[in-house]
C-alpha positions in Angstrom: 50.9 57.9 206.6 50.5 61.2 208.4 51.9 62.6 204.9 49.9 60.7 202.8 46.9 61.9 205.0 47.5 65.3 204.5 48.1 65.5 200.7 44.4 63.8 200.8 43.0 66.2 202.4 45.1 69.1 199.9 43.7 66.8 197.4 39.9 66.8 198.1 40.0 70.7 199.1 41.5 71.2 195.6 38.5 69.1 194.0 35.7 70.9 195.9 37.1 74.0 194.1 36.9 72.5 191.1 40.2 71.5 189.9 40.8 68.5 187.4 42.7 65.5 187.6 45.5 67.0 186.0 45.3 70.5 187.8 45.7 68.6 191.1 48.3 66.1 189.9 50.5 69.4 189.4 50.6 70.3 193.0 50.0 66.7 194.5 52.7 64.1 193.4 50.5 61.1 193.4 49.8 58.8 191.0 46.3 58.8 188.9 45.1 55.9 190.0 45.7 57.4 193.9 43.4 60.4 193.2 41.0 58.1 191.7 40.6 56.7 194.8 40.9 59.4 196.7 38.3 61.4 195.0 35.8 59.0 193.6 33.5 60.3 196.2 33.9 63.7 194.8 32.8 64.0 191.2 32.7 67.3 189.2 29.8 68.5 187.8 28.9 68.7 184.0 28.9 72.3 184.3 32.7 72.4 185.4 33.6 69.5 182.8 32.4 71.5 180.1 34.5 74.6 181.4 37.3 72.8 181.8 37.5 71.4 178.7 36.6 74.9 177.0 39.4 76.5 179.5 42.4 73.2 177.9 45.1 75.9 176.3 45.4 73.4 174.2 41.8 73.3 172.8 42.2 76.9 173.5 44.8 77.4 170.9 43.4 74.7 168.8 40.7 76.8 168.2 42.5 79.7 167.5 44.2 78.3 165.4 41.2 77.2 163.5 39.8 80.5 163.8 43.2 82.1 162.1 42.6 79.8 159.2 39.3 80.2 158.2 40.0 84.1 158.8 42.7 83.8 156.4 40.9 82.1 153.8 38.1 84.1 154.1 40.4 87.2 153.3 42.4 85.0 150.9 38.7 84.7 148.7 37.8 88.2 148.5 41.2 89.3 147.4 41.0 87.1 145.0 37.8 88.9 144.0 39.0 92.2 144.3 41.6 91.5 142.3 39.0 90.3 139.5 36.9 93.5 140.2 39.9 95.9 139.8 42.3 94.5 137.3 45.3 95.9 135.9 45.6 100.2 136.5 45.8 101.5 133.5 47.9 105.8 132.9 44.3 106.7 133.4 43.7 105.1 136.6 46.9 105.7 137.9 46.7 109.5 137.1 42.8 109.8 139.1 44.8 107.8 141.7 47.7 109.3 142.4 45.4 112.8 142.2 43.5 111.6 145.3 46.4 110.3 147.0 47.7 113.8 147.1 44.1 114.9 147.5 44.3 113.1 151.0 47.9 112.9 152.1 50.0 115.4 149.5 51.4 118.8 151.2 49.2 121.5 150.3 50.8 124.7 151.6 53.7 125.2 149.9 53.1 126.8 146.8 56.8 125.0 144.8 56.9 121.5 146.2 54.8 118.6 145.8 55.4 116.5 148.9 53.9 113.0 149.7 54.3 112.1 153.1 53.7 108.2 154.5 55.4 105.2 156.7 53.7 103.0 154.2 56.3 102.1 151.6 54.1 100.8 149.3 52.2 104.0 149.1 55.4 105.8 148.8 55.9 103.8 145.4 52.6 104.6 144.4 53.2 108.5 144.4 56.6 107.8 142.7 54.7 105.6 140.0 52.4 108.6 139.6 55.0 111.3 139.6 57.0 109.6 136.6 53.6 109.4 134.9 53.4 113.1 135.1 57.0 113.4 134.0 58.9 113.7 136.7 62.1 111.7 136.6 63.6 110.6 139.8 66.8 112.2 139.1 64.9 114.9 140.5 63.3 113.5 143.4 64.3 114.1 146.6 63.8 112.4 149.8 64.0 113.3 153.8 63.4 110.6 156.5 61.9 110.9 159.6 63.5 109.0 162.2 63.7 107.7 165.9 66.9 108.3 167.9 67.4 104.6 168.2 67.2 103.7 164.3 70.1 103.3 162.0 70.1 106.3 159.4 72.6 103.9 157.3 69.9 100.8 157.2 66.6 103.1 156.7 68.3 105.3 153.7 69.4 101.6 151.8 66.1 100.5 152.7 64.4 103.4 151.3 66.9 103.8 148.6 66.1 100.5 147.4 62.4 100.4 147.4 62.2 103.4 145.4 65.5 102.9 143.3 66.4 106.1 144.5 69.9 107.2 144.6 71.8 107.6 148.1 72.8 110.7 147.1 69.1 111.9 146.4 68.4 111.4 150.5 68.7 114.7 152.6 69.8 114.7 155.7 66.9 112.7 158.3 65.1 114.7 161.0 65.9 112.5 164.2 63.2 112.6 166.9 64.3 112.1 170.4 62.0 109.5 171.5 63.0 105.9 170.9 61.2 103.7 168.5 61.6 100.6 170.7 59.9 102.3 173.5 56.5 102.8 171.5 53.7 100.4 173.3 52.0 100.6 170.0 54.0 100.6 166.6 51.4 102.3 164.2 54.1 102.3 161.4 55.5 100.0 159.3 59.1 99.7 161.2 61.1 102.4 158.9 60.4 105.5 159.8 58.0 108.3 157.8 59.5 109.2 153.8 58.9 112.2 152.7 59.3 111.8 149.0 59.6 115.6 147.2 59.8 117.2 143.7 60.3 120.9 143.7 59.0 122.5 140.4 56.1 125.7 141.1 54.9 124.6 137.5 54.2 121.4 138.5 52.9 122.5 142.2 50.2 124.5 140.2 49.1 121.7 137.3 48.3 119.3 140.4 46.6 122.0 142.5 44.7 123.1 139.8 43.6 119.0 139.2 42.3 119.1 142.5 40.4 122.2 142.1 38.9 120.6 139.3 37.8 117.3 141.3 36.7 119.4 143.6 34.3 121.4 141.5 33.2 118.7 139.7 32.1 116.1 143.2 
């Protein structure tokens, strides 16, 4: 009885702080009924009732969940609209494109090599798609990866390799960095490292320069 007595007292304390039902029953083995009793005397206040309920992980997650969806379908609509508003690319639009895209992230100060630099394989492609539109085959393409110490060179160069249907033999040798990928707090890239896709022709180098002095002149 002394016991029982006791876990009363545990029990009311808990309810004057504003613990449910359930939050007590979790450090007080009684039955439901038992608190009932116990606590009748000791109702919670619609204040806390609405908190609680707001607080339930389980509402909790049901609306994120919710949340996620709509999010998603929201996003799901307008790509379906952009998609409308942009269309297929045609050479044209590829060629303004890919022009920008070097505008923005192409190497600039080498006067023989057009390099595109990027973790983003699909913007990779994009300066591949561009290069072969400009005549560049990608027998002569070549392509250095930037890795951490802890990646496989084997797994990124297939990887790589086969996103761009580049040949193995095409890849020079990766500049390793020291720090470890899995140690990053914040993984800003897309998981495989930075490819630094390369054609080396001074003819070439000065046709795309000269493109962008143009777009320049002309803004």
């Amino acid at each position: 009885m002394k016991k029982l007595y006791k876990e009363k007292e545990r029990a009311v304390k808990m309810r004057l702080r504003g613990m449910s039902y359930s939050q007590i029953k979790n450090k007080i083995k009684v039955s439901k009924s038992t608190l009932s009793l116990w606590l009748e005397k000791y109702p919670l206040s619609d204040k806390r009732i609405r908190e609680l309920r707001d607080w339930n992980p389980r509402r909790i997650e049901n609306c994120r969940n919710t949340k996620l969806k709509k999010r998603e379908e929201k996003l799901a609509r307008i790509y379906t609209e952009v998609s409308k508003e942009i269309g297929l690319l045609s050479k044209r639009d590829v060629y303004i494109g890919g022009l920008f895209l070097y505008w923005g992230e192409g190497t600039k100060a080498s006067r023989d090599v057009l390099v595109c630099t990027n973790t983003d394989p699909s913007m990779i492609k994009f300066f591949l798609r561009w290069l072969e539109l400009i005549g560049v085959s990608k027998d002569k393409l070549k392509v250095k990866l930037h890795l951490y110490v802890d990646m496989s060179v084997k797994k990124e160069t297939i990887f790589w390799s086969n996103i761009l249907g580049i040949k193995e033999e095409n890849f020079k040798k990766p500049y390793i960095k020291e720090s470890r990928f899995s140690n990053l707090t914040y993984k800003s890239t897309f998981g495989h490292g930075t490819c630094n896709l390369y054609h080396a022709n001074s003819d070439m180098h000065n046709k795309v320069m000269m493109s962008l002095k143009y777009l320049r002149d002309i803004v």
